[in-house]
C-alpha positions as CSV (number, residue, x, y, z in Angstrom):
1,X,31.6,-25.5,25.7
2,X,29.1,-27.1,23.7
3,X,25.9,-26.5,25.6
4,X,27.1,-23.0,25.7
5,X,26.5,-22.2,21.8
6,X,23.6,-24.4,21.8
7,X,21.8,-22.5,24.7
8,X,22.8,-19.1,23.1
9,X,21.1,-20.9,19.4
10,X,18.2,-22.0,21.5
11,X,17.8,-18.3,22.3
12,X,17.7,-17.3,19.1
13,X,14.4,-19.3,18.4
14,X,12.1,-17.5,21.1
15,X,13.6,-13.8,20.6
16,X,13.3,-13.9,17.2
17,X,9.7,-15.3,17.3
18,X,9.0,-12.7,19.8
19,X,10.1,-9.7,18.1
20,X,8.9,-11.5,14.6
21,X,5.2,-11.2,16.2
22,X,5.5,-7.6,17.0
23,X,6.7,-6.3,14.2
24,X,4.7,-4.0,12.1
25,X,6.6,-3.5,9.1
26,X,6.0,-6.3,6.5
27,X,9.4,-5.7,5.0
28,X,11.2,-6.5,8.6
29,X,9.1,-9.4,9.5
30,X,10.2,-11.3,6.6
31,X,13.7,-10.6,7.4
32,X,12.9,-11.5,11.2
33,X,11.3,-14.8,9.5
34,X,14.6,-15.6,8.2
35,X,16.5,-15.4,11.2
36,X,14.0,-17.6,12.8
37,X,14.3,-20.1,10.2
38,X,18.3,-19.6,10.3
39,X,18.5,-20.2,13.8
40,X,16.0,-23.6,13.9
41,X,18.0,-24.9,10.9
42,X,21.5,-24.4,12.8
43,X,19.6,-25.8,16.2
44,X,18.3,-29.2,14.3
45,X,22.2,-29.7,12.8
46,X,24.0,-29.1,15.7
47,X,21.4,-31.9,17.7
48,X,21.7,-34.4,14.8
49,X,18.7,-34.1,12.6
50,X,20.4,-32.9,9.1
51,X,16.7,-34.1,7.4
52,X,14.6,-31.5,9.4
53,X,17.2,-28.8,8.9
54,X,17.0,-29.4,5.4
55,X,13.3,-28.9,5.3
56,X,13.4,-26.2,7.5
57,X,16.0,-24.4,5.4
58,X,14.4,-25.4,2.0
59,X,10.7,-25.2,3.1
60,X,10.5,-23.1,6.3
61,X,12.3,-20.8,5.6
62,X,13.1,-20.5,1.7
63,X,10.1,-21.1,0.1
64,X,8.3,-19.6,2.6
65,X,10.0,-16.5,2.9
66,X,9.7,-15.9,-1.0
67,X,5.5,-16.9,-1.1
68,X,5.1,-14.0,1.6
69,X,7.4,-11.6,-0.4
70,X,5.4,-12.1,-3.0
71,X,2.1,-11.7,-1.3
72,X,3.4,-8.7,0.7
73,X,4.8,-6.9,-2.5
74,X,1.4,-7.4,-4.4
75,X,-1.1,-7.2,-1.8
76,X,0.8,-3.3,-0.3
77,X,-0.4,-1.8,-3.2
78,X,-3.3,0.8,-3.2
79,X,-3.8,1.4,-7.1
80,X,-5.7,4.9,-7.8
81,X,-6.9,5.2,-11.3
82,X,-6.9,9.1,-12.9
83,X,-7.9,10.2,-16.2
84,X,-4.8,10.2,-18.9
85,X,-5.2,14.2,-19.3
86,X,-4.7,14.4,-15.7
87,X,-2.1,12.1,-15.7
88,X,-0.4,14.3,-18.5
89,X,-1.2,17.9,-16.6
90,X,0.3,16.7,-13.1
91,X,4.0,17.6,-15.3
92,X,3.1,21.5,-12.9
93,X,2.4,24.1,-15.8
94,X,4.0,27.4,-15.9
95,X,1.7,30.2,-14.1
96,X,3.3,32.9,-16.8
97,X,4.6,32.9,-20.1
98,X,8.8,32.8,-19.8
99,X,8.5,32.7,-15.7
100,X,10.1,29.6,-14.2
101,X,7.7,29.5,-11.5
102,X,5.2,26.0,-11.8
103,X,2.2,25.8,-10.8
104,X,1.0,22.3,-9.2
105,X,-1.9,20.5,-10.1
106,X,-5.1,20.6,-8.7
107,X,-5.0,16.4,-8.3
108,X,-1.2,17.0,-6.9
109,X,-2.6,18.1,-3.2
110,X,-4.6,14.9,-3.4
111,X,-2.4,12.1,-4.2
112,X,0.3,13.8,-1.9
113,X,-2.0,13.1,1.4
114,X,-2.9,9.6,0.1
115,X,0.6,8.9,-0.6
116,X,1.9,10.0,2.8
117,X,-0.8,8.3,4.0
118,X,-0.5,5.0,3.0
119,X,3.3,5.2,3.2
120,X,2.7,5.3,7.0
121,X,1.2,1.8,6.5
122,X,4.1,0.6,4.5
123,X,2.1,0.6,1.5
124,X,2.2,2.5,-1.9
125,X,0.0,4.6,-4.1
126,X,-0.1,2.8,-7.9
127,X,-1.3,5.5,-10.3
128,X,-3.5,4.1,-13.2
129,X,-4.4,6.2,-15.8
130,X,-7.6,5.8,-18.3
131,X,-8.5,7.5,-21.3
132,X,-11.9,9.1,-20.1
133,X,-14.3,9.7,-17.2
134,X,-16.5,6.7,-18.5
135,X,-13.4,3.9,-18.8
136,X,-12.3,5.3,-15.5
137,X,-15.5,4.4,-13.8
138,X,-15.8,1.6,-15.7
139,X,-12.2,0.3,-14.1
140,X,-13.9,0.5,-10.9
141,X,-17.0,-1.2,-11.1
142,X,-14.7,-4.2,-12.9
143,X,-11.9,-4.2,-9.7
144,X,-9.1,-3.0,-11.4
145,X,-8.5,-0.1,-8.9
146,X,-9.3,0.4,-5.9
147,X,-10.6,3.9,-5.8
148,X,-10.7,6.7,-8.6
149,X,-10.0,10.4,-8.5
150,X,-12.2,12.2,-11.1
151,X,-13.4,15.8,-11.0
152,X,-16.3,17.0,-9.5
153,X,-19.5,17.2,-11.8
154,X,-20.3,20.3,-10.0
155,X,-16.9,21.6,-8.4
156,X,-18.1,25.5,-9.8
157,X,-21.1,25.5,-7.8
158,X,-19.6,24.6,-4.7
159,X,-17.0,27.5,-4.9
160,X,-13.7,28.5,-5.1
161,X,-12.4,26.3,-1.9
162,X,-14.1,23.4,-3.0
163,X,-11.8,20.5,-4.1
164,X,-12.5,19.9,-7.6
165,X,-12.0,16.4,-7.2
166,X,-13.6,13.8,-5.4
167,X,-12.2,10.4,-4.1
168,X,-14.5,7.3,-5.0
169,X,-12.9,4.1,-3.0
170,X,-14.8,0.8,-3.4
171,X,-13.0,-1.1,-0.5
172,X,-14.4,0.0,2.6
173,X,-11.2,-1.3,5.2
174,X,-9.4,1.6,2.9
175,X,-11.9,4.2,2.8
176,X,-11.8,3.6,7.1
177,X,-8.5,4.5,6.8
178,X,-8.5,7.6,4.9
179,X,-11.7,8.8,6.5
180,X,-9.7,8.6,9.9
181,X,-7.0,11.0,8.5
182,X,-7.0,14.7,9.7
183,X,-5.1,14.8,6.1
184,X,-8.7,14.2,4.8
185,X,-10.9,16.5,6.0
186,X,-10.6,18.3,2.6
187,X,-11.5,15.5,0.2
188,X,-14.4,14.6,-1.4
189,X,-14.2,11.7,0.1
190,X,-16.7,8.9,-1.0
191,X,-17.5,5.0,-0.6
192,X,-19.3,3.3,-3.0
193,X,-20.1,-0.5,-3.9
194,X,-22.4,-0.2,-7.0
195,X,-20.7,3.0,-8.6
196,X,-22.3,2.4,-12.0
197,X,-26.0,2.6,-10.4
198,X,-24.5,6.1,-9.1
199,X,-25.0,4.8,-5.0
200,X,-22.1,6.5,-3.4
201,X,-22.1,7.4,0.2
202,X,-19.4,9.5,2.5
């Protein structure tokens, strides 16, 4: 009877490992992480060694568990800074005087793609607004976002289809993944490193 529960907690340690590694949600890996932990703190006090199931439970699995939370929750973050009137604007704007049709924003089609986008990868979109085109560059070139959505110098001469605003991302594993998107075949899509010196490149 006993070797019974123990073979069935053995088991726990190698499935839960296994599906722990294949996992692609961040979210369900720590949760998987847990039940590994659970299961080699159970194993260690059923066999007799109540110190290592203490540090498993307090330092495998606890602490552990809540440093990768907290590095998953602030490292699944894409933070996209706008400019504050565009921030303001996105509220949709009636197309007619005392019609309760809205209109959306030009920026709306924009940050709806990256959104979906990044969703996909079990991350989210973190809009940071600044007060003009210079601060908003300016947050760039200092790290503070990762990419910037600000409208195109010359969006009028490009015509009417033209997006009017361009996508500057300074982090090039994240402008690989938007470039790969069908979703972004219509941005002004660009990657820059020294945005200041004005060196962008799509």
């Amino acid at each position: 009877m006993t070797d019974s529960y123990l073979y069935a907690i053995t088991a726990l340690l190698p499935l839960s490992a296994v599906l722990l590694v294949v996992q692609v949600n961040p979210y369900r890996a720590l949760i998987l992480r847990g039940m590994l932990g659970a299961a080699a703190t159970l194993l260690y006090t059923v066999l007799g060694a109540a110190d290592v199931a203490l540090t498993e439970a307090l330092v495998g699995t606890l602490l552990a568990i809540l440093l990768y939370a907290v590095a998953v929750r602030s490292s699944m973050v894409v933070r996209v800074g706008i400019l504050k009137a565009d921030a303001g604007r996105r509220e949709a704007t009636p197309a007619e005087p005392g019609a309760g049709i809205s209109r959306p924003h030009p920026l709306d089609p924009l940050l709806d793609d990256l959104t979906l986008l990044f969703r996909k990868r079990h991350m989210r979109v973190e809009l940071v607004s600044y007060p003009d085109a210079e601060a908003l560059r300016r947050a760039l070139a200092d790290k503070k976002v990762h990419a910037i959505c600000d409208p195109m110098p010359s969006a009028a001469a490009q015509g009417p289809d033209s997006p009017p605003y361009r996508l500057a991302v300074r982090i090039r594993s994240l402008y690989d993944i938007i470039h790969i998107e069908p979703a972004s075949a219509g941005m002004n899509l660009e990657y820059t490193t020294h945005f200041d010196a004005g060196k962008a490149h799509s």
